[in-house]
PARORO-562588 format. One record per residue (C-alpha): residue in one letter; x, y, z. Coordinates in steps of 0.05 Angstrom, whole numbers, plus 5000, padded with zeros to 4 digits. Example, Ala and Ser with C-alpha at 12.3 -4.5 7.8 and 13.67 -1.06 7.14 Angstrom:
residues 2
A524649105156 S527349795143 
***
This chain:
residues 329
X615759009364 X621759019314 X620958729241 X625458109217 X623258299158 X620358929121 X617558809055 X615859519028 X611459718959 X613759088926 X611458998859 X611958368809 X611558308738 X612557768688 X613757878608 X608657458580 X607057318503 X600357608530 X603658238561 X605358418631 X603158058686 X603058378747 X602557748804 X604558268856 X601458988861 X605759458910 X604859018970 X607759269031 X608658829101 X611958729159 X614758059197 X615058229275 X620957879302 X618357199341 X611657299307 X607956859263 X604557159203 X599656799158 X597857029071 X591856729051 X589256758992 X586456378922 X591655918868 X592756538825 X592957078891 X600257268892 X602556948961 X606656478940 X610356898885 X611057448941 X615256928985 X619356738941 X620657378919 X621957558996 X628157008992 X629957198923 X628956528889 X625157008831 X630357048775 X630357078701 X629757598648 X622657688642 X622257898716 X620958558736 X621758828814 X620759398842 X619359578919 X624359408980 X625758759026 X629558949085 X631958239128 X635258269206 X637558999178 X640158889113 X636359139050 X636258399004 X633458788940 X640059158938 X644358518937 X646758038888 X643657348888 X649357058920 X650557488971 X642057358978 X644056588979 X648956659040 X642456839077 X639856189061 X640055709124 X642756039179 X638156729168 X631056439121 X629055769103 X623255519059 X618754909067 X616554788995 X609754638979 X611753958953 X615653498988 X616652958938 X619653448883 X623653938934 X627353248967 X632752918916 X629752218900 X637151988888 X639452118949 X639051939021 X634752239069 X641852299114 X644952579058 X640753089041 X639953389107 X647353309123 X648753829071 X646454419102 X650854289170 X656654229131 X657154849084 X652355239128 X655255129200 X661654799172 X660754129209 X665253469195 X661552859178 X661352579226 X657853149275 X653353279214 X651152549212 X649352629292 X646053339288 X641053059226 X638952519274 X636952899327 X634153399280 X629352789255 X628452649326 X625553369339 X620553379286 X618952659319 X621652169268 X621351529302 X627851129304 X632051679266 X638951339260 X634250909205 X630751379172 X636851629152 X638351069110 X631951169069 X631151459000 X624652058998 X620351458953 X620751059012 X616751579058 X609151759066 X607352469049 X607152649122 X614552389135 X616752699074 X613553379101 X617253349172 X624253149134 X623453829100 X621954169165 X627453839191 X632654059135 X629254789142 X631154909217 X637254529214 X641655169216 X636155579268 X634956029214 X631856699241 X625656669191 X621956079169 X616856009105 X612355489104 X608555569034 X601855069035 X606354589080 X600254089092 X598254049014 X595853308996 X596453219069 X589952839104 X586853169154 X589952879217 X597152949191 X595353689167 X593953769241 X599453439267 X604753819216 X600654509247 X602154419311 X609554139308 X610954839264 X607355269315 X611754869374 X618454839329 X617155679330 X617055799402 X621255269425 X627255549360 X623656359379 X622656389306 X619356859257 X614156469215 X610256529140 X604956109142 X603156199060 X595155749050 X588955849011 X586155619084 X583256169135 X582255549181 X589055379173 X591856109200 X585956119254 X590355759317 X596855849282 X598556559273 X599657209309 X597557639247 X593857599182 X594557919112 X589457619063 X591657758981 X586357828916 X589657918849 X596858098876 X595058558927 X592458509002 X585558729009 X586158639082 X591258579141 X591058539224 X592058129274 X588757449279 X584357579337 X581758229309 X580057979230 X575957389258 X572957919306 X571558399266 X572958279185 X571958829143 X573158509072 X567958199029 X573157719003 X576557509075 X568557279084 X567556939022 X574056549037 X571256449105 X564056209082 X567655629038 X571055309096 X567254599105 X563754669178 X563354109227 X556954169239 X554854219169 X549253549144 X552153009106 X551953179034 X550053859043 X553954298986 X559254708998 X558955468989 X563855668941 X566656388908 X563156468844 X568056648779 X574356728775 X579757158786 X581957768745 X586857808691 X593057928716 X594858248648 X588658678638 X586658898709 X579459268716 X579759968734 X575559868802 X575959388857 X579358678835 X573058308863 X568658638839 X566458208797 X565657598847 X562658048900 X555258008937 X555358638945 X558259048891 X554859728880 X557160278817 X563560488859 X565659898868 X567159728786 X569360468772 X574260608825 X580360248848 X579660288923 X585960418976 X587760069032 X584260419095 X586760459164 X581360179207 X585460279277 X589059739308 X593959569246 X587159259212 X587359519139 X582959369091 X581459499016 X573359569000 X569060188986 X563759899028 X566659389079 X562958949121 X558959249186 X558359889150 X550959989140 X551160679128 X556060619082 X552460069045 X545460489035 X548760998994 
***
């Protein structure tokens, strides 16, 4: 299956006061076309940084890149930011992690997703103002022509959420991200915003980046998997096959932390002792080392590689999981 997108030994840095701080750590990944492909990982993991930087929204002067993004063909690392922009729309869109800040609170919800349809697919008024309300139709707004009217204050979180996926896939972009799009979400509209992205991708035959902290989250709603500690993935395959068959000590930890429904009221919740590594001084050996149940001498002296364990599933651990042999040396 061809890539939309092909993001090859990308690597992130920030100047700090502190130093460099590497968020991304040569990352490379691919984006089948028509596929949906979910990062996971902690607050602090890289994901989100590594989206942006796929769209080129990372700009400044204490921002250091190196590595390749290749989009529908064209190599985005080698443009300018406005030629980068003109993919905007039409070729990627972005649902932001926060509704309330990424919709203008001064203007109408009309307005705002008007915009697009005009410099984007150079609509009149008129045709824009009839496009957004079926738009708000499709991500099942009810009564649309009103909602229109409305400013963003006037919405609950969830209506907020599907105005942004409405304003994303106005133009039928080719590649969607969708970074932590049911944050601050309850439960039930977190399930409902789920499934209306997973339908809005088939029924548009879109690419998808599903960016969470949630392995439950990716479970029914992706194709293919690539979990990130401390800027780099530590392991990648396809949905089916990580649940199946997971080979990281991390990808289980995040698993194990996942609240289970048949779990007794009250009952604590298993969590991922520590904290992550600084991203300014990282250890010589394995980034999790230090959080790991079980780390052995390797583990803290050597930096391991990503390993090929057939099927596309990679994974980054000395001594992964179901390797008893392995583990008794």
């Amino acid at each position: 299956m061809s890539a939309v997108m092909s993001i090859k030994s990308m690597s992130i840095k920030f100047a700090t006061p502190r130093g460099l701080l590497e968020a991304v750590r040569d990352v490379s990944i691919d984006i089948p076309a028509g596929s949906s492909v979910g990062i996971v990982g902690e607050s602090g993991s890289g994901k989100t940084v590594l989206s942006r930087a796929a769209m080129g929204l990372l700009s400044g002067s204490n921002v250091q890149r190196e590595g390749k993004i290749v989009f529908d063909g064209k190599e985005l690392s080698a443009m300018t930011r406005e030629q980068v922009r003109n993919e905007f729309g039409t070729g990627m869109a972005m649902i932001f992690q926060d509704p309330m800040t990424a919709l203008n609170p001064v203007r109408r919800i009309g307005a705002q997703l008007a915009e697009s349809l005009q410099i984007r697919l150079g609509m009149d008024k008129k045709a824009a103002k009839i496009r957004s309300a079926e738009l708000l139709a499709l991500v099942r707004i009810p009564d649309p022509e009103a909602m229109l009217r409305k400013f963003p204050y006037q919405l609950s979180g969830g209506m907020r959420q599907r105005v942004m996926i409405a304003i994303a896939i106005s133009c039928n972009p080719k590649l969607l991200f969708a970074d932590e799009p049911t944050t601050a979400l309850d439960v039930t509209v977190q399930s409902q915003i789920l499934q209306l992205l997973s339908e809005l991708r088939r029924d548009l035959n879109m690419s998808m980046v599903l960016v969470t902290h949630d392995l439950g989250v990716v479970a029914g709603n992706t194709d293919y998997v690539a979990v990130m500690y401390a800027g780099e993935i530590v392991e990648q395959a396809s949905t089916v096959d990580l649940f199946a068959n997971m080979k990281m000590p991390y990808t289980e930890a995040l698993l194990n932390s996942i609240p289970k429904i048949n779990m007794q009221s009250g009952a604590r919740l298993q969590v991922i002792e520590g904290r992550l590594p600084d991203p300014t001084q990282r250890p010589s050996g394995c980034g999790f080392a230090a959080r790991c149940s079980y780390v052995q001498a390797k583990c803290t002296a050597e930096h391991p590689p990503l390993v090929d364990a057939g099927n596309g599933h990679l994974y980054r651990c000395w001594f992964p999981l179901g390797n008893t042999i392995a583990r008794k040396q």
